[in-house]
N, C-alpha and C positions, 0 to 999 in steps of 0.2 A: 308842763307835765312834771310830776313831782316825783323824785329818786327813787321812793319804794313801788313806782309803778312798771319798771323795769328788775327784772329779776336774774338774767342771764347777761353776761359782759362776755363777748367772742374779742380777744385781745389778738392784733399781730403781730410780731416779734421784731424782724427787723425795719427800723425805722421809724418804730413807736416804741418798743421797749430799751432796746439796744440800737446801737449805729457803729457798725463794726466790733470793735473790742471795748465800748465804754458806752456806759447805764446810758440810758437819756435822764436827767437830772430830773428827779421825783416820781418817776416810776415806780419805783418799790416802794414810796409812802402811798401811791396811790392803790395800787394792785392790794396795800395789806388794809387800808382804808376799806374796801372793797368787799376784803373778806371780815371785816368787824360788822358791815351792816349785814352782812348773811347772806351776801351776791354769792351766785356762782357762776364760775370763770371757767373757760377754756381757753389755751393760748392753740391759735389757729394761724398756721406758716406754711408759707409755699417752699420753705427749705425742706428740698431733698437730697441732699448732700451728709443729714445726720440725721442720726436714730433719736428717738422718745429720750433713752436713758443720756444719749451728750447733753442733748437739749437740757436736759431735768440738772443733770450736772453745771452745764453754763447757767443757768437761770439760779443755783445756789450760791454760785461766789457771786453775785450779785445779789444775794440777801432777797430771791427769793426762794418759797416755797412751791411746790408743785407736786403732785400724785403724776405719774405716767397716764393716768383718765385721763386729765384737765390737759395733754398734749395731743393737738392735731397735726401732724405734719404730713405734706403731700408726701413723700416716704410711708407716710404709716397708709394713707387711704388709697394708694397705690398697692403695697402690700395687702392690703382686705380686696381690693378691687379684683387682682391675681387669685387671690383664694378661692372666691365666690366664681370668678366665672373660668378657670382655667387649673383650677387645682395640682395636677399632675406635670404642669410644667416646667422647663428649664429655662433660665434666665441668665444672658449676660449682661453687664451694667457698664455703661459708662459713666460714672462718677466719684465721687470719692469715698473711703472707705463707709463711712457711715450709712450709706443707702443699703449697700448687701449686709451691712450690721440687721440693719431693720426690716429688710425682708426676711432673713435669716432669722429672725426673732417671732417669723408667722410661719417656718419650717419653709419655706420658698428654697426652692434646690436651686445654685447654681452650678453651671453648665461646667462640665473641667473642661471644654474647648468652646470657641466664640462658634465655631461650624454646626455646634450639637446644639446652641439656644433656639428654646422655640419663641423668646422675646426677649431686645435689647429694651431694657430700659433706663433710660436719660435722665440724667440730673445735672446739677452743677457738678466742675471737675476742676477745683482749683488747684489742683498739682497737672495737670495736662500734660501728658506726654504725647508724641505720634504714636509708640506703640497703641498708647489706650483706642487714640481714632481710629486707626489702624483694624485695631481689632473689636472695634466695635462694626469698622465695614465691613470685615469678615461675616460677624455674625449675620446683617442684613444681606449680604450675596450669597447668602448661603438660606435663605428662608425665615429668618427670625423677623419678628411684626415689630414696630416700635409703639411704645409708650411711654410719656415723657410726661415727668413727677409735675412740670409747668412748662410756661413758655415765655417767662419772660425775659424783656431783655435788659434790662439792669436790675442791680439794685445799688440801696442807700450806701456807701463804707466810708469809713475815715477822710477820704480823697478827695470822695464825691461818688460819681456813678462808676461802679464796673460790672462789666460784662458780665452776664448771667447766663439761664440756660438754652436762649436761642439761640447761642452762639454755637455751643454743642450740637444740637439741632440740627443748623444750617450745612454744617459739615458733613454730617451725614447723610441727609437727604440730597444736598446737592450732588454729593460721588458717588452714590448709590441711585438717585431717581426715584427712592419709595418716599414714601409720605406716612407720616403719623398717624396712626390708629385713632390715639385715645392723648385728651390731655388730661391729667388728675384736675392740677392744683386751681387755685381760685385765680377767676369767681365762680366757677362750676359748683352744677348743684350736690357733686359728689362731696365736697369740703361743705358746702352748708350743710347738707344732712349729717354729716361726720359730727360738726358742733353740736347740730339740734340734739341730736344723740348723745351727743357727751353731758352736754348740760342735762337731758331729758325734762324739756320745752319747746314751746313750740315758737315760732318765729315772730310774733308778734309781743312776745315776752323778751327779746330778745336785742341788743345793742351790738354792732359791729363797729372795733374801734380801730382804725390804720389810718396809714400815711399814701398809700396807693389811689387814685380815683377808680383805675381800671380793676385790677383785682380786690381790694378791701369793697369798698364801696358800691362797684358795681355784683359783689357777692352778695351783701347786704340788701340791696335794693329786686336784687333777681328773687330773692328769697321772703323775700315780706318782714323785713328786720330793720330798727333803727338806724342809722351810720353816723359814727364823728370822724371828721377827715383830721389829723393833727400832721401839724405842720413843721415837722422832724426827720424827715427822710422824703419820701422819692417828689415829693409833694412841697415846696417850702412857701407858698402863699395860696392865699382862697384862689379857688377857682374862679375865672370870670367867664361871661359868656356863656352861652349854652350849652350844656351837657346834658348826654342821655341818665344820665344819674347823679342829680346834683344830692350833698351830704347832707343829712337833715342839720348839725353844727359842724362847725367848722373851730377846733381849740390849736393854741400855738402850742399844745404838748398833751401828753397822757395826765400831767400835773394835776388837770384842772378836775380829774374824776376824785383827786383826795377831798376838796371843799364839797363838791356835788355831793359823793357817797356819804357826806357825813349832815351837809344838809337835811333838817324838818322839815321845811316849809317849800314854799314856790323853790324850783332852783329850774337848772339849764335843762335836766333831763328829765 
């Protein structure tokens, strides 16, 4: 399949762009490679811990470019998701500040007490206090429903794996007994629609490119969309074995879309 037959690139963030606090090495030649043949891009993230505009922020001292469009973050289709089906409600958050940045940025009221939400909702909480558990139990013994921005349970960092937002999660369902309403982020078909929409295309026009099998991948493949697994975060070799969603390629980095995207002729994609 030749480069110009693919017109949408749905990019991940962490573990293909970034891995913790530093680029993955040619990322930003690939992503601008990208935008010189005329792709259009959306960066799609299961981080719910920060708004559109951190993101858009992080993503310029790393040299790149971004509109608030071209950012999906399970934060942001969490936020739309509240809008559309609960409008009027109050919301308390376990996470860190960026998540009530970004619901606050769709007029989403939160709650002045955890007793008065009519939804907690979960994200990563890398400053963690007991008070915050604490008072996100309040809010569930008290009536509020959860929904939670993802579920996973690492991600890629500097270190290696840390704990992500099952960890959150686990806390509070298990001292409370409720259970999860709703989960946003990927591979649900609410972040694939969120991309197809940002890009406006439809999914078989369409490239899904991370480091995850379970959430990129298996988004991709739920959706009727290309996938390249690269091998930079949660992921560090091909898969072997049988998988319910093997990648259509498999590249050791985001790198390899700079040669593709600039390719004429035969290339990978």
């Amino acid at each position: 399949m030749i480069a110009t037959a693919l017109d949408g690139f749905v990019i991940d963030l962490d573990g293909t762009v970034f891995r913790g606090d530093q680029i993955i090495e040619g990322a930003p030649e690939a992503i601008a490679a990208l935008r010189e043949a005329g792709k259009r891009l959306v960066f799609l993230s299961n981080r719910g811990n920060i708004s559109r505009a951190m993101c858009q922020e992080r993503l310029s001292r790393y040299g790149i470019t971004a509109s608030l469009e071209e950012i999906v973050l399970s934060s942001t289709v969490t936020a739309r998701y509240l809008c559309k089906q609960a409008p009027d409600c109050r919301v308390w958050t376990l996470g860190d500040p960026g998540l009530r940045e970004e619901l606050e940025s769709f007029d989403i009221v939160h709650a002045e007490q955890p007793e008065d939400a009519d939804w907690l909702v979960i994200t990563l909480h890398e400053t963690l206090t007991y008070q915050d558990l604490n008072d996100a139990f309040r809010a569930v013994r008290h009536g509020a429903r959860i929904i939670a921005t993802n579920a996973d349970r690492s991600f890629p960092g500097i270190t290696g794996a840390q704990i992500d937002v099952a960890g959150m999660i686990g806390a509070i369902t298990a001292s409370t007994g409720a259970e999860v309403e709703l989960v946003v982020g990927k591979p649900s078909s609410l972040m694939a629609e969120a991309a197809m929409s940002a890009l406006g295309l439809s999914a078989d026009q369409c490239l899904v490119i991370g480091d995850s099998m379970e959430s990129d991948i298996g988004l991709g493949k739920r959706a009727g969309m290309k996938t390249a697994l690269v091998l930079t975060g949660s992921t560090v070799q091909a898969p072997a074995g049988l998988w319910p969603a093997r990648p259509d390629w498999v590249w050791p980095s985001i790198a390899e879309l700079a040669s593709i995207a600039r390719d004429k002729g035969e290339g990978t994609v």
